[in-house]
PDB file of N, CA, C, O and CB in Angstrom:
ATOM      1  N   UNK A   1     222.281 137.693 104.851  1.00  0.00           N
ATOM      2  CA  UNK A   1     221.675 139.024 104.760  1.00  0.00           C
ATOM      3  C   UNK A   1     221.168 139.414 106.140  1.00  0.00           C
ATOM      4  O   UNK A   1     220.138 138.962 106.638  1.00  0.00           O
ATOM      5  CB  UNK A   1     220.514 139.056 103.706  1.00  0.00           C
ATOM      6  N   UNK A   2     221.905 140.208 106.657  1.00  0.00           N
ATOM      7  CA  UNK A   2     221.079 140.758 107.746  1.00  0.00           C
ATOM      8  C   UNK A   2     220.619 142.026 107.693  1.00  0.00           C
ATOM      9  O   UNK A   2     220.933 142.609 108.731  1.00  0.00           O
ATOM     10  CB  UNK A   2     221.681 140.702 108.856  1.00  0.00           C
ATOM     11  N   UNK A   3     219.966 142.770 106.888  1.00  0.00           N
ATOM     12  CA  UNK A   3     219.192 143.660 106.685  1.00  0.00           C
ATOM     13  C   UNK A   3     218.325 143.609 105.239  1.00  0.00           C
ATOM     14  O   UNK A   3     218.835 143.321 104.157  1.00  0.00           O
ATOM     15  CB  UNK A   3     219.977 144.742 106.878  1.00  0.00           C
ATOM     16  N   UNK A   4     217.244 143.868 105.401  1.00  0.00           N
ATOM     17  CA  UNK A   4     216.092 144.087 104.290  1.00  0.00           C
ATOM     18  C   UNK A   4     215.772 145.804 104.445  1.00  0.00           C
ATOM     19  O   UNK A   4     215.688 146.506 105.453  1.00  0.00           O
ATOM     20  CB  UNK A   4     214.479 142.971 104.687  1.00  0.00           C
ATOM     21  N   UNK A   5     215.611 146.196 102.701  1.00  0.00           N
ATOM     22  CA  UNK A   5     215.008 147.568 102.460  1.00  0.00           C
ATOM     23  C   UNK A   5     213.997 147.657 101.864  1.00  0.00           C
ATOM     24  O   UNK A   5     213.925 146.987 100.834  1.00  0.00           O
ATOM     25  CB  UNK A   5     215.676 148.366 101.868  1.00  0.00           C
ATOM     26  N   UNK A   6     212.929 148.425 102.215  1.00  0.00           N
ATOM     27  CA  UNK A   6     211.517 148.643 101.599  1.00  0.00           C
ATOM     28  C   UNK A   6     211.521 149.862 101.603  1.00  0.00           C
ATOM     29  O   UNK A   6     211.697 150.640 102.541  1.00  0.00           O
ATOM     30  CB  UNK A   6     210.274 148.106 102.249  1.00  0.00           C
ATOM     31  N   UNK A   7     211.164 150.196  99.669  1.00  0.00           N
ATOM     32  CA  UNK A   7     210.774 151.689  99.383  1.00  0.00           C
ATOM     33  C   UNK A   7     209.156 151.862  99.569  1.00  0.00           C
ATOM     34  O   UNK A   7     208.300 151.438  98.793  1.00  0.00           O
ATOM     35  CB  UNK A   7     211.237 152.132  97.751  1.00  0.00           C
ATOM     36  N   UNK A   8     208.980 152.464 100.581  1.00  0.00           N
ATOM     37  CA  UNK A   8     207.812 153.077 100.883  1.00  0.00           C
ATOM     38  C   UNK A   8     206.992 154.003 100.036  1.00  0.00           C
ATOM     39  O   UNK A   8     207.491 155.117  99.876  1.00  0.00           O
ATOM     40  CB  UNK A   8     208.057 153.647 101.850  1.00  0.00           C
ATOM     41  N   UNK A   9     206.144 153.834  99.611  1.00  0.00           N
ATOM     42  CA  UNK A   9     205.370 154.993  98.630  1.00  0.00           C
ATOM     43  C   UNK A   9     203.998 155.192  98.919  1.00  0.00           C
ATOM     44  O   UNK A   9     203.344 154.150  98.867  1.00  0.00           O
ATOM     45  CB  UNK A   9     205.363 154.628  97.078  1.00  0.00           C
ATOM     46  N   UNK A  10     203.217 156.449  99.275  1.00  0.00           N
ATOM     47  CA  UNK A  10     202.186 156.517  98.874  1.00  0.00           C
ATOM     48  C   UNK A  10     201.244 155.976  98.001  1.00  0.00           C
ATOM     49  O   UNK A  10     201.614 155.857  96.833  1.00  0.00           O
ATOM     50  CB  UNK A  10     202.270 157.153  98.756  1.00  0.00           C
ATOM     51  N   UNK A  11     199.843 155.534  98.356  1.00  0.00           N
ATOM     52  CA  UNK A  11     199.238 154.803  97.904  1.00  0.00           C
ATOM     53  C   UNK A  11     198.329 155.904  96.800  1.00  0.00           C
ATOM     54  O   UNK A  11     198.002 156.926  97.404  1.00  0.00           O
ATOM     55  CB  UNK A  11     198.627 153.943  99.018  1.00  0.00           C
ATOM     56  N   UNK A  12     197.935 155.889  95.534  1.00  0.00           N
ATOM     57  CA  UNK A  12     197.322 156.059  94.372  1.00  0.00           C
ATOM     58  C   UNK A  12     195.904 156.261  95.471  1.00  0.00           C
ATOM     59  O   UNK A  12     195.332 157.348  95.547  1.00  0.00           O
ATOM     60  CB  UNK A  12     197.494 154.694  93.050  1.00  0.00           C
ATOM     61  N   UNK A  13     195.500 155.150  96.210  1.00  0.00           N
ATOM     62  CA  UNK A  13     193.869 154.679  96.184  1.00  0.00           C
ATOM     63  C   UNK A  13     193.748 155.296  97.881  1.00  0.00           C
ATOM     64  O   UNK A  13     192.700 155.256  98.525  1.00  0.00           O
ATOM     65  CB  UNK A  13     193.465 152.464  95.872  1.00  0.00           C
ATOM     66  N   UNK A  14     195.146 155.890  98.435  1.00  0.00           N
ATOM     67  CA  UNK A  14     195.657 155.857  99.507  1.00  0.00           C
ATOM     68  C   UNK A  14     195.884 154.970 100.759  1.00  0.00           C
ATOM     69  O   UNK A  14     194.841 154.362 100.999  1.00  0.00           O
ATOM     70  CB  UNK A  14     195.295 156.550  99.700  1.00  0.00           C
ATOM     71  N   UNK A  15     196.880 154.672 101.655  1.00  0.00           N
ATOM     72  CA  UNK A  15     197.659 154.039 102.082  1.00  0.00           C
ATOM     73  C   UNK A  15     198.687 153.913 101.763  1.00  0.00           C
ATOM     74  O   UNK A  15     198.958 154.860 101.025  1.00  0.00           O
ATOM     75  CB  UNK A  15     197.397 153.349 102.175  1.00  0.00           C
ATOM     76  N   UNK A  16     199.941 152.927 101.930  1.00  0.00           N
ATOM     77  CA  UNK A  16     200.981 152.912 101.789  1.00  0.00           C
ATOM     78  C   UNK A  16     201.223 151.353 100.536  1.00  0.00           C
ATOM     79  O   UNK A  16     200.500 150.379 100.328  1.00  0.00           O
ATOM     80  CB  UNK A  16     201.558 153.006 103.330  1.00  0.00           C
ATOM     81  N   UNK A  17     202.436 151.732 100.005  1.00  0.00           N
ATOM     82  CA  UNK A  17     202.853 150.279  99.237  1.00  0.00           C
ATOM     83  C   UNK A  17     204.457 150.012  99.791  1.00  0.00           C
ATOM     84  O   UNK A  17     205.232 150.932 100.055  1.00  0.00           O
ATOM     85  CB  UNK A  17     202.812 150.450  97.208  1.00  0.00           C
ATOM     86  N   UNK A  18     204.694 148.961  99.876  1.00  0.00           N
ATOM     87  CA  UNK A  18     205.853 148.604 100.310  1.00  0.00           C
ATOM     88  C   UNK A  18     206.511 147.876  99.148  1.00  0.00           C
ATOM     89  O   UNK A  18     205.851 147.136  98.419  1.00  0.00           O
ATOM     90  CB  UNK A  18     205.729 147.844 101.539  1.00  0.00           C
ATOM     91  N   UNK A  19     208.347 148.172  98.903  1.00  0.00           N
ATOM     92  CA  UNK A  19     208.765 146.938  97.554  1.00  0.00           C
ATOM     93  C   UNK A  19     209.920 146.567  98.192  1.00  0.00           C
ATOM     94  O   UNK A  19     210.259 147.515  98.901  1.00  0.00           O
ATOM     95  CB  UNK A  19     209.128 147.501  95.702  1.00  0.00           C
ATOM     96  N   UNK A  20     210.753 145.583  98.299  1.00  0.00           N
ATOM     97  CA  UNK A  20     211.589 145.158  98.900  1.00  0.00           C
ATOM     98  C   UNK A  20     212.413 145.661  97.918  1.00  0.00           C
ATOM     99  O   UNK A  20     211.809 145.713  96.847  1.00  0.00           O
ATOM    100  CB  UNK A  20     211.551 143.877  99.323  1.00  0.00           C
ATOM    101  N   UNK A  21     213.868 146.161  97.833  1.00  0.00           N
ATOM    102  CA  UNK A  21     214.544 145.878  96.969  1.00  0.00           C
ATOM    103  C   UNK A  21     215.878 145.107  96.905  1.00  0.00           C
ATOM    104  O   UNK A  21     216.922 145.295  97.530  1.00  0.00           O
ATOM    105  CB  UNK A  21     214.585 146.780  96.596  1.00  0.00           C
ATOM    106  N   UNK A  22     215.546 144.166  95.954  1.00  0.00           N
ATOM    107  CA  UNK A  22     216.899 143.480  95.589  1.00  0.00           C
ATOM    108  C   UNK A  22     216.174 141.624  95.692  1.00  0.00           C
ATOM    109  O   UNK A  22     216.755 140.576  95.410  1.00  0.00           O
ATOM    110  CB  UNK A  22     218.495 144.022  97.078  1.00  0.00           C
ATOM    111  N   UNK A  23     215.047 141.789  96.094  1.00  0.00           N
ATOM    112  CA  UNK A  23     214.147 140.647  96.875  1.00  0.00           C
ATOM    113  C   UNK A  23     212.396 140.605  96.282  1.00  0.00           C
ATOM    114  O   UNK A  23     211.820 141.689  96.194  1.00  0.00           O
ATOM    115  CB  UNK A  23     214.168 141.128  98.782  1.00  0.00           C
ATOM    116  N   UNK A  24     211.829 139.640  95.998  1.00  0.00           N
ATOM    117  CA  UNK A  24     210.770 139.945  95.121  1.00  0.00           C
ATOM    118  C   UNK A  24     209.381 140.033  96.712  1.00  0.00           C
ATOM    119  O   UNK A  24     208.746 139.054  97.105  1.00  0.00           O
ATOM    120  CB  UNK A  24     210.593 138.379  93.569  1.00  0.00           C
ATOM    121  N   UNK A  25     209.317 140.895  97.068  1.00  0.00           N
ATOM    122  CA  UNK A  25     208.562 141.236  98.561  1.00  0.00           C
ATOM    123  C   UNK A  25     207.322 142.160  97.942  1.00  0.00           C
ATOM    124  O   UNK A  25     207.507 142.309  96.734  1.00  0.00           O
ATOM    125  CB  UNK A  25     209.729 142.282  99.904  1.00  0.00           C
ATOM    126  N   UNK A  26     206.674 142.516  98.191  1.00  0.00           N
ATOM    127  CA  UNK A  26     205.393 143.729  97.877  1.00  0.00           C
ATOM    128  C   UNK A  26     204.399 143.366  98.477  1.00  0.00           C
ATOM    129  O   UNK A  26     203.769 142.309  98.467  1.00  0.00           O
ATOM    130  CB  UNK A  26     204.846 143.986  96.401  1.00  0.00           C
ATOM    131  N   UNK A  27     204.233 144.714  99.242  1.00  0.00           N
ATOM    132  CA  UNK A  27     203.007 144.583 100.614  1.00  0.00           C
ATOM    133  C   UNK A  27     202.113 145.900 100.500  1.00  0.00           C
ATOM    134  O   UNK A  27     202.586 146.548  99.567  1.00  0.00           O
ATOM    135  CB  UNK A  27     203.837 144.593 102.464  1.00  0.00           C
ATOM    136  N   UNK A  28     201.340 146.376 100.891  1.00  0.00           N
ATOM    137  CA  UNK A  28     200.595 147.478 101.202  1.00  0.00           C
ATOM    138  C   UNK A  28     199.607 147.363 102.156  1.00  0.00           C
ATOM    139  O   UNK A  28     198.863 146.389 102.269  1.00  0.00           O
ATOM    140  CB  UNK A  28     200.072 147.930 100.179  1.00  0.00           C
ATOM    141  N   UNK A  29     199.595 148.443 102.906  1.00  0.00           N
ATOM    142  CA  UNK A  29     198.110 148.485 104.126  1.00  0.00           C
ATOM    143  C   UNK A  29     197.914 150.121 103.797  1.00  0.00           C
ATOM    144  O   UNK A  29     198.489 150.985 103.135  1.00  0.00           O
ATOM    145  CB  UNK A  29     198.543 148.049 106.409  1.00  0.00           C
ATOM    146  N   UNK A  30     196.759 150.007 104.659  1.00  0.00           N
ATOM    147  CA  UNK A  30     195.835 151.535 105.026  1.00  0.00           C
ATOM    148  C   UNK A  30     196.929 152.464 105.991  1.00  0.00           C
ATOM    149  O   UNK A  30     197.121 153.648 105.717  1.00  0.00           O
ATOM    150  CB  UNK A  30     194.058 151.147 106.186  1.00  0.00           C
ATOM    151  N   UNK A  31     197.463 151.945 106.885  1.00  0.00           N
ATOM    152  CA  UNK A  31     198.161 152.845 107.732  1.00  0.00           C
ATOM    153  C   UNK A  31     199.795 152.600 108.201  1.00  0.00           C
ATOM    154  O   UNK A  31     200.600 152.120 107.403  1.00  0.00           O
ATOM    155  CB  UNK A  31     197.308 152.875 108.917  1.00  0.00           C
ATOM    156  N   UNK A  32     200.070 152.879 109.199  1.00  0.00           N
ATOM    157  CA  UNK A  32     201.214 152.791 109.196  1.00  0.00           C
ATOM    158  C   UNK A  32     201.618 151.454 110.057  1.00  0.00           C
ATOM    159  O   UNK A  32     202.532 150.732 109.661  1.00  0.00           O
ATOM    160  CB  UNK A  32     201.693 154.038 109.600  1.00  0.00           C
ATOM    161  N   UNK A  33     200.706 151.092 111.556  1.00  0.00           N
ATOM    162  CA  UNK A  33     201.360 150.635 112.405  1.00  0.00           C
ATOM    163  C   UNK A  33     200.527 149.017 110.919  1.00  0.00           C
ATOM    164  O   UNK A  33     201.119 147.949 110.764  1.00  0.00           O
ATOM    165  CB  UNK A  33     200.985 151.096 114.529  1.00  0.00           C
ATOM    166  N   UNK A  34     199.585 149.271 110.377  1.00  0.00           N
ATOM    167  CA  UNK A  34     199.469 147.835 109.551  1.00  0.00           C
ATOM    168  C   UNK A  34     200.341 147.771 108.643  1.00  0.00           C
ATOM    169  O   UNK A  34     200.392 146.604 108.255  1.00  0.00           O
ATOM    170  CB  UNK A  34     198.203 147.535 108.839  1.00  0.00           C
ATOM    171  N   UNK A  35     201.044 148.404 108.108  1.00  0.00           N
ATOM    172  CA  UNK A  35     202.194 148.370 107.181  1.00  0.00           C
ATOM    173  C   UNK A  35     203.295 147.610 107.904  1.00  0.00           C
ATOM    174  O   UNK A  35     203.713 146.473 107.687  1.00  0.00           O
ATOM    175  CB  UNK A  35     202.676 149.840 106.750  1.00  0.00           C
ATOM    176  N   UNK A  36     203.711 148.606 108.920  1.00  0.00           N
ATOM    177  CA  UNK A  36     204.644 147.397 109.650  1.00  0.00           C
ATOM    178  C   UNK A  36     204.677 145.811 110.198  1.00  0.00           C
ATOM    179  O   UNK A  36     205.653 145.113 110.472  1.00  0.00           O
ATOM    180  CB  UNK A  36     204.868 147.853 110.607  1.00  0.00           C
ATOM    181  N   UNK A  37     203.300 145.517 110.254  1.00  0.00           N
ATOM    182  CA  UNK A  37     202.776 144.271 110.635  1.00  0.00           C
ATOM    183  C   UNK A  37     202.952 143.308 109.094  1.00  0.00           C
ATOM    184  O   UNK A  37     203.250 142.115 109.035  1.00  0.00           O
ATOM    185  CB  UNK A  37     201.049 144.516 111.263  1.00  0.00           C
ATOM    186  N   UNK A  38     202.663 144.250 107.915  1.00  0.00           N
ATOM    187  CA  UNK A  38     202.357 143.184 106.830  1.00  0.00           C
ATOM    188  C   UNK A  38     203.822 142.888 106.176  1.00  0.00           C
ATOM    189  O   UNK A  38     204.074 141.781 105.701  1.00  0.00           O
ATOM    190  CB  UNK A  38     201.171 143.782 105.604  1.00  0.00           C
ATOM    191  N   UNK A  39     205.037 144.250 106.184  1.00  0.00           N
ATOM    192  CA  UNK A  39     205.893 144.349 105.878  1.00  0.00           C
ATOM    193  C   UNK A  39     206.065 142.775 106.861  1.00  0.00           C
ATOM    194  O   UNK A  39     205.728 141.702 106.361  1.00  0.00           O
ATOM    195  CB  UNK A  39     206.511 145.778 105.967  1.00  0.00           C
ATOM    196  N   UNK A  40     206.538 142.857 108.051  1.00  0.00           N
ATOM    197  CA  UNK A  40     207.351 141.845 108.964  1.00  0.00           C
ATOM    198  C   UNK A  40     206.530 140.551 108.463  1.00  0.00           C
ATOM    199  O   UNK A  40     207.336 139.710 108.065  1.00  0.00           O
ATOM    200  CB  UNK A  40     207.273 142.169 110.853  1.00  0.00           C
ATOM    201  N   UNK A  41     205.468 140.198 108.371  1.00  0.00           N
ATOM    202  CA  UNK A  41     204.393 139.294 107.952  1.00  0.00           C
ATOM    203  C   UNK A  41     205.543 138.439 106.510  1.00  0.00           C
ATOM    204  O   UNK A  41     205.985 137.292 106.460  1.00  0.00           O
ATOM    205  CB  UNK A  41     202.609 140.426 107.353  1.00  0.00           C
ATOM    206  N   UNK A  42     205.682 139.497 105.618  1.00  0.00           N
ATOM    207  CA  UNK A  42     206.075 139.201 104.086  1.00  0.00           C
ATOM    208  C   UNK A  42     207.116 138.853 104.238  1.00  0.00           C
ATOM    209  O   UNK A  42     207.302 137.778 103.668  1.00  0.00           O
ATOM    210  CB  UNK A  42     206.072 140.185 103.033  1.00  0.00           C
ATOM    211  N   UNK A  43     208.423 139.426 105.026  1.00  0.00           N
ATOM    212  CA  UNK A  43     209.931 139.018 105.302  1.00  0.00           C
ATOM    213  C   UNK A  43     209.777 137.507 105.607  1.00  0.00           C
ATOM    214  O   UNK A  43     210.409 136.750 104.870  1.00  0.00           O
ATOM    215  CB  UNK A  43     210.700 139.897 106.659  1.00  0.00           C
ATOM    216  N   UNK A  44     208.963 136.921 106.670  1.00  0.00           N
ATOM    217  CA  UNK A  44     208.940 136.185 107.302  1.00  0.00           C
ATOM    218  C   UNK A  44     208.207 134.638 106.153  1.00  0.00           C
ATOM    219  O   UNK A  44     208.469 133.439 106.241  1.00  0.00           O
ATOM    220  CB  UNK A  44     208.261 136.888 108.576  1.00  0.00           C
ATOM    221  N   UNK A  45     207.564 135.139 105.489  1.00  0.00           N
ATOM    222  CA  UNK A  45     206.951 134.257 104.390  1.00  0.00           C
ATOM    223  C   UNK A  45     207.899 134.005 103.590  1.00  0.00           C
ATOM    224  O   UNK A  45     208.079 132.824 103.293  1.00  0.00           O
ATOM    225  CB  UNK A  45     205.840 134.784 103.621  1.00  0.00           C
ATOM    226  N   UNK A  46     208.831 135.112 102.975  1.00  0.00           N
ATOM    227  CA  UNK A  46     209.594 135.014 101.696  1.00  0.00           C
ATOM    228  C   UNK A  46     210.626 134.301 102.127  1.00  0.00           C
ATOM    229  O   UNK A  46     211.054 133.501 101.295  1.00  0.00           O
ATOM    230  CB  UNK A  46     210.027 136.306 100.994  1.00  0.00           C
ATOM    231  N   UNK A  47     211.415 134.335 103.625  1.00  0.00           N
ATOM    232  CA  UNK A  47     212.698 133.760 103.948  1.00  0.00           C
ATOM    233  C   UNK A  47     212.077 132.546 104.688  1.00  0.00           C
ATOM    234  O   UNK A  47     211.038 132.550 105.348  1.00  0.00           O
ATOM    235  CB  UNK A  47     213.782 134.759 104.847  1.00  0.00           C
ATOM    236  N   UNK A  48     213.317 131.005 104.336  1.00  0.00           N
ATOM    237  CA  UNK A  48     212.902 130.158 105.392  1.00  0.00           C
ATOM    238  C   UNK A  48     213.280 130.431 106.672  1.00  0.00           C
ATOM    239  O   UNK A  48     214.072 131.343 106.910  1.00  0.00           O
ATOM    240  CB  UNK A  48     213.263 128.987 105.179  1.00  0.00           C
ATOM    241  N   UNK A  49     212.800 129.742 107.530  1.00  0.00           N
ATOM    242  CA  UNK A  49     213.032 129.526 108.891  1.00  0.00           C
ATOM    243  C   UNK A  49     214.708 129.429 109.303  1.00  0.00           C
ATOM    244  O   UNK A  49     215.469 128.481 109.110  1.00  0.00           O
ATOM    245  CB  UNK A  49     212.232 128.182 109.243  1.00  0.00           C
ATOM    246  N   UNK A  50     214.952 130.565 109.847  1.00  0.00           N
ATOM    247  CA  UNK A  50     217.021 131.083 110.294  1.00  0.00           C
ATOM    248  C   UNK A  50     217.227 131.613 109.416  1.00  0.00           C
ATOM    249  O   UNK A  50     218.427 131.888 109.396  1.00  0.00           O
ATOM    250  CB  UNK A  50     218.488 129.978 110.445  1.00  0.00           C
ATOM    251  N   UNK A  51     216.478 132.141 108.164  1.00  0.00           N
ATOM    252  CA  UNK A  51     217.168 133.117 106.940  1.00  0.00           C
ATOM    253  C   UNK A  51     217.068 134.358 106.959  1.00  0.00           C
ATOM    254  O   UNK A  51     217.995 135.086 106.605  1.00  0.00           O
ATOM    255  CB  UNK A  51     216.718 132.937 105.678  1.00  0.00           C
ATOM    256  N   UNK A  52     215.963 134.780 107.363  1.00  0.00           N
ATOM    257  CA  UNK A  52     214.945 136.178 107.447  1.00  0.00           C
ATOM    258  C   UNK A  52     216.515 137.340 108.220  1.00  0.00           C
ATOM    259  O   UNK A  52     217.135 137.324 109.284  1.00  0.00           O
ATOM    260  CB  UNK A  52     212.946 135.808 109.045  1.00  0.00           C
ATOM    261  N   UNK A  53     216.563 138.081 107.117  1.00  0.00           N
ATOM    262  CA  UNK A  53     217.266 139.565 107.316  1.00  0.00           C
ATOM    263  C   UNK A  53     216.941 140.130 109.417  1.00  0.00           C
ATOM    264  O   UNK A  53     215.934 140.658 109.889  1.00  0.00           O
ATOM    265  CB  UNK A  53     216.090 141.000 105.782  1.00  0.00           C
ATOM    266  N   UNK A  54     217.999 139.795 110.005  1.00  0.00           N
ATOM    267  CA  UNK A  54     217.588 140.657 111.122  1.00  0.00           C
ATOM    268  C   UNK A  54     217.238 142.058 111.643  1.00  0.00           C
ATOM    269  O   UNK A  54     217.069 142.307 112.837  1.00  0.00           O
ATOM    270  CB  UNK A  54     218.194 140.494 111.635  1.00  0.00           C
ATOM    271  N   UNK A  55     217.124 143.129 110.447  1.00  0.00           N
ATOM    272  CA  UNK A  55     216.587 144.201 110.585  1.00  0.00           C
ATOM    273  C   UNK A  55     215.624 144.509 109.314  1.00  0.00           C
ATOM    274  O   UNK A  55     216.036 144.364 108.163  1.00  0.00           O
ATOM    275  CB  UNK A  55     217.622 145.119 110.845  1.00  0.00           C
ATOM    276  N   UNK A  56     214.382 144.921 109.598  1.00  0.00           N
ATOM    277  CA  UNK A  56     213.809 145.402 108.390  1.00  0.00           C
ATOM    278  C   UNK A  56     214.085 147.528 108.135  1.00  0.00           C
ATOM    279  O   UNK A  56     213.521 148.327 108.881  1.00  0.00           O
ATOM    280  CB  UNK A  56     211.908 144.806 108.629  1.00  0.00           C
ATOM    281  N   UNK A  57     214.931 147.926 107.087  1.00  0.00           N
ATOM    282  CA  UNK A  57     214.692 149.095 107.108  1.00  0.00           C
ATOM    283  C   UNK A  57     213.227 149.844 106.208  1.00  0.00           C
ATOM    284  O   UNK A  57     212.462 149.186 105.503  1.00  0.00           O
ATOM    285  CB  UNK A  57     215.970 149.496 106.714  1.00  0.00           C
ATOM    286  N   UNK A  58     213.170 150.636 106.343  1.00  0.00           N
ATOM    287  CA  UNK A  58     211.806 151.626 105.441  1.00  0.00           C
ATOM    288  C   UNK A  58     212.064 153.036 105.257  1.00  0.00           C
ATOM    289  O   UNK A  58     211.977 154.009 106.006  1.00  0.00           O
ATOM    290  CB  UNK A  58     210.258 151.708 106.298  1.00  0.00           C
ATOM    291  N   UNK A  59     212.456 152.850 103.869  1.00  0.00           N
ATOM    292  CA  UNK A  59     212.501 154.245 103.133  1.00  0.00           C
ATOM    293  C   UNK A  59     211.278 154.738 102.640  1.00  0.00           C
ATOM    294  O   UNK A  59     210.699 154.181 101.708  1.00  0.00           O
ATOM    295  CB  UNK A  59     213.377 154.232 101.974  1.00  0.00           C
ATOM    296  N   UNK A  60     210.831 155.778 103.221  1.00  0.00           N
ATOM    297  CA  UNK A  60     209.450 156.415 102.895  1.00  0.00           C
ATOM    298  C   UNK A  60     210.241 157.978 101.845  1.00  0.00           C
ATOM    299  O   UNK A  60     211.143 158.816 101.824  1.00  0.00           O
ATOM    300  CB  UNK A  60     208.331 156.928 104.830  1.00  0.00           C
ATOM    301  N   UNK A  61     209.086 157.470 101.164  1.00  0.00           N
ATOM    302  CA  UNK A  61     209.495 158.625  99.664  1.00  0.00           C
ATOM    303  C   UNK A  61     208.151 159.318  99.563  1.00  0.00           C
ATOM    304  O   UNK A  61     207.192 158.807 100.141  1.00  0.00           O
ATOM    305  CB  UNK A  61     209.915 157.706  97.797  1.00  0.00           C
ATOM    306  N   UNK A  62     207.971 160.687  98.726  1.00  0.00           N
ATOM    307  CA  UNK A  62     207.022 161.090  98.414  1.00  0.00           C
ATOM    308  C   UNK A  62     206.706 162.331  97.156  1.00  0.00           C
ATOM    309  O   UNK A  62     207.065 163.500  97.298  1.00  0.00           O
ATOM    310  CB  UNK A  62     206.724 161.287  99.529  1.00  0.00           C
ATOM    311  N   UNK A  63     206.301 162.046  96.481  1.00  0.00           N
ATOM    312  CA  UNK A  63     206.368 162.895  95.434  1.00  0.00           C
ATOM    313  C   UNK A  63     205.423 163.954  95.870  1.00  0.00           C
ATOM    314  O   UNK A  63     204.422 163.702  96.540  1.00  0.00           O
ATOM    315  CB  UNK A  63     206.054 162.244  94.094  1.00  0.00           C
ATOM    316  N   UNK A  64     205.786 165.235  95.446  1.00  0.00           N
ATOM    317  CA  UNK A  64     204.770 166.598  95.575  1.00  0.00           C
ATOM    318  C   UNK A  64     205.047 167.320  94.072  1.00  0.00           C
ATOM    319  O   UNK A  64     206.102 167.406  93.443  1.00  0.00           O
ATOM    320  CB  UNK A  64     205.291 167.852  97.108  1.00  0.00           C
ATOM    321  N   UNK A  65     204.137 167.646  93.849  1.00  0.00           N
ATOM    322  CA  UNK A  65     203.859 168.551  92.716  1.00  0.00           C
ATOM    323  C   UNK A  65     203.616 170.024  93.083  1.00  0.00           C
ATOM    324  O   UNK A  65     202.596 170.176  93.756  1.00  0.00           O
ATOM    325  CB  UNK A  65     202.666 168.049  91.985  1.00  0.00           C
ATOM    326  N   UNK A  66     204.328 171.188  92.797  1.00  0.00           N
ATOM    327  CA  UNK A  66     204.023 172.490  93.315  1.00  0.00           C
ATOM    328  C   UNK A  66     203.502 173.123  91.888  1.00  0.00           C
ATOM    329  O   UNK A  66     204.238 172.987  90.910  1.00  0.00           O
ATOM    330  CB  UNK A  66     205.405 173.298  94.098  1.00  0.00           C
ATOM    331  N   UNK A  67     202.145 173.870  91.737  1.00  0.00           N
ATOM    332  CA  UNK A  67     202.214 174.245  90.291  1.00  0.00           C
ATOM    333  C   UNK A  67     203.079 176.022  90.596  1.00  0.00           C
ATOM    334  O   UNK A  67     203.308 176.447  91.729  1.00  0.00           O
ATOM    335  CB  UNK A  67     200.222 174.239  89.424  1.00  0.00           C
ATOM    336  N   UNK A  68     203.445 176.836  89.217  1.00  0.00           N
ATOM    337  CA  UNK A  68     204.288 177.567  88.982  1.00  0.00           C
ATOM    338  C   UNK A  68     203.019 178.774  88.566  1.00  0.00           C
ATOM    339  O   UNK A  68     203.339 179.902  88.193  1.00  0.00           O
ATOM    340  CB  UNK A  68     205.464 176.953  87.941  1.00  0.00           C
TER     341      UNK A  68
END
C-alpha cells in the first residue's frame, strides 16, 4: 500500500475527526496543523516498521444546511 485516505469531518464539539478508510485508523485534534501531526502519529502506530503507506491523502468534507 502506498497510499492511505482519511475522510476528514468536522468536529460536533469542534475540531476535526479523521477515519482511515479501508484501515481501522481514527484520530481527531482542535486544528489543522495538529490533525496532521496525529493523523501521521496513527499511520505510523497502525503499520509495522517498512509497511506504513508512503503518502497520507485527506479528504475534507462538510455538511451545510441552508434553511428554505
Amino acid at each position: 500500500m502506498n497510499e492511505i485516505l482519511f475522510l476528514v469531518e468536522d468536529a460536533p464539539e469542534g475540531g476535526y475527526t479523521a477515519r482511515a478508510l479501508g484501515t481501522s485508523i481514527f484520530t481527531e485534534a482542535d486544528d489543522l496543523e495538529t490533525l496532521h501531526q496525529q493523523v501521521r502519529d496513527a499511520v505510523h502506530c497502525h503499520f509495522d516498521e517498512g509497511h506504513a503507506p508512503q503518502m497520507i491523502r485527506l479528504h475534507f468534507t462538510r455538511e451545510e444546511v441552508i434553511a428554505v
